[in-house]
C-alpha positions as CSV (number, residue, x, y, z in Angstrom):
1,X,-4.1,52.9,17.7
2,X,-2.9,51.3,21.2
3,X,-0.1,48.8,21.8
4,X,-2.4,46.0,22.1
5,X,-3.9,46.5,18.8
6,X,-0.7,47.4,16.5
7,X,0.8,44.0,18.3
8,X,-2.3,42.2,16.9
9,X,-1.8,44.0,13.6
10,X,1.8,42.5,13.7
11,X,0.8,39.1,14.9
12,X,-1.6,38.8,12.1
13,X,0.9,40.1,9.4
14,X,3.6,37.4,10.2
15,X,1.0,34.7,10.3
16,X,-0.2,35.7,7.2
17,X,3.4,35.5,5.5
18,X,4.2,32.2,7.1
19,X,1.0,30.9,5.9
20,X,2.1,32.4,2.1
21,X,5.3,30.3,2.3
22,X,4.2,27.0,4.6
23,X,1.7,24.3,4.3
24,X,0.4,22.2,6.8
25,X,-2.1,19.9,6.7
26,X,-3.7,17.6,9.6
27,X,-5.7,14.6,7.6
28,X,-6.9,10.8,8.8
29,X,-8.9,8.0,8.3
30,X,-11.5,6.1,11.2
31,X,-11.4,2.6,9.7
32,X,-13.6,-0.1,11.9
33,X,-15.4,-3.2,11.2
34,X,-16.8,-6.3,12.3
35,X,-15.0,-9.2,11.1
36,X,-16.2,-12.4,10.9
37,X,-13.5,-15.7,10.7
38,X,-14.1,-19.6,9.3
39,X,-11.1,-21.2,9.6
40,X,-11.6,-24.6,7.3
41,X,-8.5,-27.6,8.5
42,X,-7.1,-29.8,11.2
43,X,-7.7,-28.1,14.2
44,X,-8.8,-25.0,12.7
45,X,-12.1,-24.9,12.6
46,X,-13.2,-22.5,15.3
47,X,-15.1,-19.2,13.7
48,X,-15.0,-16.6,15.7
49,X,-16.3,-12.9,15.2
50,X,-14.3,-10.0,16.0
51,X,-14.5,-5.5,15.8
52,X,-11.0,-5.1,13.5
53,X,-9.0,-1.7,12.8
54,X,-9.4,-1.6,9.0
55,X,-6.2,0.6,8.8
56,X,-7.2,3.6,10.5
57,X,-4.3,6.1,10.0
58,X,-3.6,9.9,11.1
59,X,-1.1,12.1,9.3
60,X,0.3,15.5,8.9
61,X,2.3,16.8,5.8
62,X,3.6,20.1,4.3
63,X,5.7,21.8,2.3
64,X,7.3,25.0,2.8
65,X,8.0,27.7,-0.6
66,X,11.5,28.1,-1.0
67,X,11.6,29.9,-3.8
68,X,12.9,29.8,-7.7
69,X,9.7,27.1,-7.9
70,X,11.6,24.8,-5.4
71,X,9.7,23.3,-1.6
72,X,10.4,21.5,0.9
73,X,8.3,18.5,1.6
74,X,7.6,16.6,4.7
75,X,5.0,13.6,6.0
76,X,4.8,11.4,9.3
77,X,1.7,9.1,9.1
78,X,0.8,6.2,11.7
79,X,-1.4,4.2,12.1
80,X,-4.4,4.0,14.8
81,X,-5.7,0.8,16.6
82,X,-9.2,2.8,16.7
83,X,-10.2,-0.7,18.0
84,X,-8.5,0.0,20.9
85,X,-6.6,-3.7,20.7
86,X,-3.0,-3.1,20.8
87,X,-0.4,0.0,21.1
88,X,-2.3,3.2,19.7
89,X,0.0,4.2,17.2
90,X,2.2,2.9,14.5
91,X,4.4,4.6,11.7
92,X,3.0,3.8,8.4
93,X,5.0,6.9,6.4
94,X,7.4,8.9,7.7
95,X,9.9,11.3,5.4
96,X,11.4,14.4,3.9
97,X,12.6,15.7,1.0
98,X,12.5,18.2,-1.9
99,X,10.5,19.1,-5.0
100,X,10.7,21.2,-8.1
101,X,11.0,21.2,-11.8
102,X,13.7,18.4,-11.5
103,X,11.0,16.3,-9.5
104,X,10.9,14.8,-6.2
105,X,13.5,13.9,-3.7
106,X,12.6,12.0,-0.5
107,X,14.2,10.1,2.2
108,X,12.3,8.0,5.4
109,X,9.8,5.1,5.2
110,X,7.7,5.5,1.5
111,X,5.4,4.1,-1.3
112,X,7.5,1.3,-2.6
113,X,7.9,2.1,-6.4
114,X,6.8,-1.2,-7.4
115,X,3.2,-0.6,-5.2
116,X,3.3,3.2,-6.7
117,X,3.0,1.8,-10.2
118,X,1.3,-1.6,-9.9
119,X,0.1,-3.1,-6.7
120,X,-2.0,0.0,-6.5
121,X,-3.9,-0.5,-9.6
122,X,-6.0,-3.5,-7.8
123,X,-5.9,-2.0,-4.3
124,X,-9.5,-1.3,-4.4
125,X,-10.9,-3.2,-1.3
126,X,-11.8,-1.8,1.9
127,X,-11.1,-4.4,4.6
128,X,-7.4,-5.0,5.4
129,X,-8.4,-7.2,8.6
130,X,-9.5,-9.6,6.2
131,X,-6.7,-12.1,4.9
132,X,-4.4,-9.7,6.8
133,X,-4.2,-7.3,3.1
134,X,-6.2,-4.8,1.8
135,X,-5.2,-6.0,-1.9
136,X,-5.4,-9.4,-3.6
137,X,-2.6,-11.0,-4.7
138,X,0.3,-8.4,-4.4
139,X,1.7,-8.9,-0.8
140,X,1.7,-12.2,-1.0
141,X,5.3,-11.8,-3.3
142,X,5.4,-7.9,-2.3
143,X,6.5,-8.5,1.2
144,X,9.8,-6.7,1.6
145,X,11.4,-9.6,3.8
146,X,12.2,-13.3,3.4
147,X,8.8,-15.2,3.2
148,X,7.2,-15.7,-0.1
149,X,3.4,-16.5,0.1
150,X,2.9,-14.4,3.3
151,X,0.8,-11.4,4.0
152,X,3.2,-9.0,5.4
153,X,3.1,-5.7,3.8
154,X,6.1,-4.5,1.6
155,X,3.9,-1.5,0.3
156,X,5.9,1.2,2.8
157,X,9.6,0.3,3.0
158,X,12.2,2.0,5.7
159,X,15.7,2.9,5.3
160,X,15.3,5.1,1.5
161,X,16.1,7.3,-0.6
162,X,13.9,7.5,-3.5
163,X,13.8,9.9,-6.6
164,X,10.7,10.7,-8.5
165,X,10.6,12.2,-12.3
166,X,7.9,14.8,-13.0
167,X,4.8,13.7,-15.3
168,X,6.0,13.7,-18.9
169,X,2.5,14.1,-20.8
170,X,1.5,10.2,-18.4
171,X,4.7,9.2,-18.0
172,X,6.1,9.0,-15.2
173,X,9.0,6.8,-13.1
174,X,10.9,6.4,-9.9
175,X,13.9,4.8,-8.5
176,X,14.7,4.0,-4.8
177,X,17.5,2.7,-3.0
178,X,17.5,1.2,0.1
179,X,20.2,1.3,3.1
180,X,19.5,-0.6,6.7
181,X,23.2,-0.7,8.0
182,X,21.7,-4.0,10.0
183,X,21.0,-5.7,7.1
184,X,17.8,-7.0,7.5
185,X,19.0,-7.6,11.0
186,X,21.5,-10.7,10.2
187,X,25.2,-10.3,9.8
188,X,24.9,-12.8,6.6
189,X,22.6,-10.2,4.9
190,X,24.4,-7.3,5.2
191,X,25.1,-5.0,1.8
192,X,26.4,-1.4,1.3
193,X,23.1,-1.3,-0.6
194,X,19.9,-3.3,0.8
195,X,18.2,-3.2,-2.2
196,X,17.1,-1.1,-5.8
197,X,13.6,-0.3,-7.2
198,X,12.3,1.1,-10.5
199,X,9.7,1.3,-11.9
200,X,7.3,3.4,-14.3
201,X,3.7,4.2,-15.7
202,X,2.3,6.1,-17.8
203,X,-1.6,7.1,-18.0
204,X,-3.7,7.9,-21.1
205,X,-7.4,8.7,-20.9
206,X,-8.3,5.6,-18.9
207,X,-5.8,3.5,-19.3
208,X,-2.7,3.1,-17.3
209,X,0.2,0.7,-17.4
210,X,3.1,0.0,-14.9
211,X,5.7,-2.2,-14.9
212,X,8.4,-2.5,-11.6
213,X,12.0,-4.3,-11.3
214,X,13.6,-4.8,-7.9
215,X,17.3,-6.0,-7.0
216,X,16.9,-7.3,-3.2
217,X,20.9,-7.6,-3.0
218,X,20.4,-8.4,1.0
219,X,18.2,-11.3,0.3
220,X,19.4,-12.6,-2.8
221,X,16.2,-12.4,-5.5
222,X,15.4,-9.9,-8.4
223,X,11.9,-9.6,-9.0
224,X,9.7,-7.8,-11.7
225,X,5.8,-6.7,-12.0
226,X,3.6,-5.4,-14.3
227,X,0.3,-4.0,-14.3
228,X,-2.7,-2.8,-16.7
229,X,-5.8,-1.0,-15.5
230,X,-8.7,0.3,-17.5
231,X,-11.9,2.5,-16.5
232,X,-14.3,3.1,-19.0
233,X,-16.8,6.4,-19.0
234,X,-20.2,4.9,-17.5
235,X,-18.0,3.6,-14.6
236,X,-16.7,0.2,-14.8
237,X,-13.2,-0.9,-14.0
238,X,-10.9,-3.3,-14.8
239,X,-7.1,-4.0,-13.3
240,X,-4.7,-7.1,-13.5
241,X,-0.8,-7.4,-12.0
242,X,1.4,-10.0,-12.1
243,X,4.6,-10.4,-10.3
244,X,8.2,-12.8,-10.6
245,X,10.6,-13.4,-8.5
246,X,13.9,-15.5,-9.3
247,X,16.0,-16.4,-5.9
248,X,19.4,-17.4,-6.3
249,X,20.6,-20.7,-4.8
250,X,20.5,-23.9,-5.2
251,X,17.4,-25.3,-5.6
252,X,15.7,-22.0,-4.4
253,X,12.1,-21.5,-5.3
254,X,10.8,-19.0,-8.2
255,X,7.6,-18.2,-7.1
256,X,4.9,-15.5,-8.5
257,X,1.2,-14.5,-8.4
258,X,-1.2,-12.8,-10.4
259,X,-4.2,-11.1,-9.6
260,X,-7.5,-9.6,-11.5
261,X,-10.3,-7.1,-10.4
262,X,-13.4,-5.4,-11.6
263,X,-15.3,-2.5,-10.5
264,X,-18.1,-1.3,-11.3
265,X,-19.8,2.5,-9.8
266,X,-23.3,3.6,-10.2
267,X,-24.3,6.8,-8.4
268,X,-23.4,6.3,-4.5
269,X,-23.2,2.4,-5.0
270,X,-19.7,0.6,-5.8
271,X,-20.1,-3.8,-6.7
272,X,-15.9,-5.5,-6.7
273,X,-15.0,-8.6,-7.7
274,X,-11.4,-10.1,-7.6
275,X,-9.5,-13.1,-8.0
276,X,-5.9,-13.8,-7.4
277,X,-3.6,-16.6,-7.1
278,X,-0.1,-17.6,-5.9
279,X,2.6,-20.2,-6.8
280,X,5.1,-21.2,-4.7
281,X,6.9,-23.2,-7.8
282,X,7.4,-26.1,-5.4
283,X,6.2,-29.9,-5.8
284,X,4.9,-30.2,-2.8
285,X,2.9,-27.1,-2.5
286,X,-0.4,-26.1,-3.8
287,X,-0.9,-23.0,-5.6
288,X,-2.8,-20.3,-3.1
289,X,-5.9,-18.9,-4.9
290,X,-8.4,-16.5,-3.5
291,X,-11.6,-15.0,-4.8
292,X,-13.3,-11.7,-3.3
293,X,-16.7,-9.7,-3.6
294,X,-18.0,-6.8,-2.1
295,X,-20.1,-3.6,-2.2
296,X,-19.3,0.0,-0.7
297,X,-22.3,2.0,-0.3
298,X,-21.0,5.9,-0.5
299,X,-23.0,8.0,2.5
300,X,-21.0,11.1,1.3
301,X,-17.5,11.9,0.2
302,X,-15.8,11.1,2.5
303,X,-17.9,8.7,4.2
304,X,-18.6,4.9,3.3
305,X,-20.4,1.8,4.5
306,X,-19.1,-1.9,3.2
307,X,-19.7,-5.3,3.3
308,X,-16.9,-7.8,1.8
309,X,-16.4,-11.7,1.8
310,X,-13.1,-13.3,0.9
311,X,-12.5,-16.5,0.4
312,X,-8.5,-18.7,0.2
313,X,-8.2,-21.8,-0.2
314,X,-4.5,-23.8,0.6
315,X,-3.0,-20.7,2.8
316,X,0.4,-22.6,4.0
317,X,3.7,-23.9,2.2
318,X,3.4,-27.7,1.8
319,X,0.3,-29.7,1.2
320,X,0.7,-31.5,4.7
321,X,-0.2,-28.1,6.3
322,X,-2.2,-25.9,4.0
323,X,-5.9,-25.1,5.0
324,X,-8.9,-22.8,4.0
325,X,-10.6,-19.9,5.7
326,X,-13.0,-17.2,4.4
327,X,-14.0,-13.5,5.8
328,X,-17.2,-11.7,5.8
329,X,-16.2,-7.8,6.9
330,X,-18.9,-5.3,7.2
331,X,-17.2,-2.0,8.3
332,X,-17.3,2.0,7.7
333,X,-14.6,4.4,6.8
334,X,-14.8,8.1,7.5
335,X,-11.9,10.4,5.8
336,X,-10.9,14.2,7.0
């Protein structure tokens, strides 16, 4: 046997071993659609049409075998503006960490708990350019930051350290802590600890349940969630969260939202419905509702077609300034 060939003999038995004790995987999703916009108030009524990122994303995670049944665990996921509008990348999930028999150990940007165990459950909808969230009512109390009735995201939170319990015949829980040495990026806020979640679920045939509680020291509210979803065996769905916050201070709103969804599959064809709506516990505020329909037509497994209309009424704070809008979205996803 020549050099050449007992080198490629050698090549091939390292990579072999490396592969035996590391995993790497390279996995995405091309999210695009064309949006359509009705703005409904005072100086809002302009529609306009637009080709929206639906939350195209790009990841790579492993885990490497360290023996005596325990791995190390990585994942950095961004986000892609396969619009082309915009930066080209954004980090969506980003962390390492440890698992074995104890359970799970990560620290970076994560889940949330509270979206883990409940705001999943009705995160069935395909357009996220719509209404600026891909679920119903959840972000609009979910946000990890000070607005209540907003859309920014709080489902992926920076700055934690989370622990996750293995699965106990369903049952299953996790706690995080979180720690941003800038407090939210204001002097006033700043706390050894940001901020605590738990929460937990458990699963049995097709039912699940989850319930969340979360200690915001930094901003001053304690908030708790809890979700039920149900799928029956010919392929209908049904989900419902609802979510409380208490803020401390005088005066200091105590808002909360619920929101309901049903699916139902047949073959390649998927029909959702959902409802959701939002009080800001305030006199001079209406309560933000919205109501949502749409059907994803499956052209494989890992590819999709969708058409979706939302519709919110009283987006805003006070009544003096609240308007309507509705969404039509028609889009395809492709997974790999």
């Amino acid at each position: 046997m020549n050099k050449s060939m007992i080198a490629l003999a050698v090549a091939g038995a390292l990579a072999a071993s490396a592969a035996a004790q590391a995993e790497t995987t390279l996995y995405g999703s091309a999210r695009i659609g064309v949006t359509y916009t009705q703005p409904d108030g005072p100086g809002t009524d302009k529609s306009n049409w637009d080709v929206a990122n639906e939350a195209s994303r790009i990841g790579v995670k492993g885990s490497e075998d360290l023996g005596g049944g325990l791995k190390a665990i990585y994942q950095y996921e961004f986000g892609v503006n396969i619009d082309g509008n915009g930066g080209p990348l954004n980090t969506r999930l980003s962390s390492v960490g440890l698992t074995g028999g104890f359970g799970t150990v990560v620290l970076g940007r994560v889940w949330s708990a509270p979206y883990l165990y409940v705001g999943s459950l009705t995160d069935v909808f395909n357009s996220s350019s719509s209404g600026g969230s891909g679920v119903m009512g959840w972000d609009r109390l979910n946000a990890y930051a000070t607005g209540n009735g907003g859309s920014v995201t709080g489902d992926r939170i920076p700055d934690v350290v989370a622990y996750i319990t293995p699965n106990f015949s369903g049952f299953s829980a996790a706690a995080a802590i979180v720690m941003n040495g800038n407090g939210q990026n204001a002097v006033g806020n700043r706390e050894d600890i940001d901020a605590y979640d738990i929460a937990g679920g458990y699963t049995l045939g097709g039912l699940t349940l989850g319930a969340s509680y979360r200690d915001f020291k930094a901003l001053d509210y304690t908030q708790w969630t809890v979700g039920a979803a149900y799928k029956f065996p010919f392929g209908l769905k049904l989900a419902a969260t609802y979510s409380d916050r208490d803020q401390d201070g005088n005066n200091a709103a105590d808002p909360s939202v619920w929101d309901a969804i049903v699916e139902y599959n047949f073959g390649a064809n998927t029909i959702r419905a959902g409802y959701a709506s939002y009080d800001h516990d305030a006199s001079n505020s209406d309560d933000t509702d919205a109501w949502r329909v749409g059907y994803q037509y499956d052209l494989s497994k890992r590819t999709r077609l969708w058409v979706e209309y939302l519709d919110e009424s009283n987006i805003g704070f006070t009544k003096a300034d609240q308007t309507d809008r509705s969404f039509l979205s028609i889009g395809m996803r492709h997974d790999f």
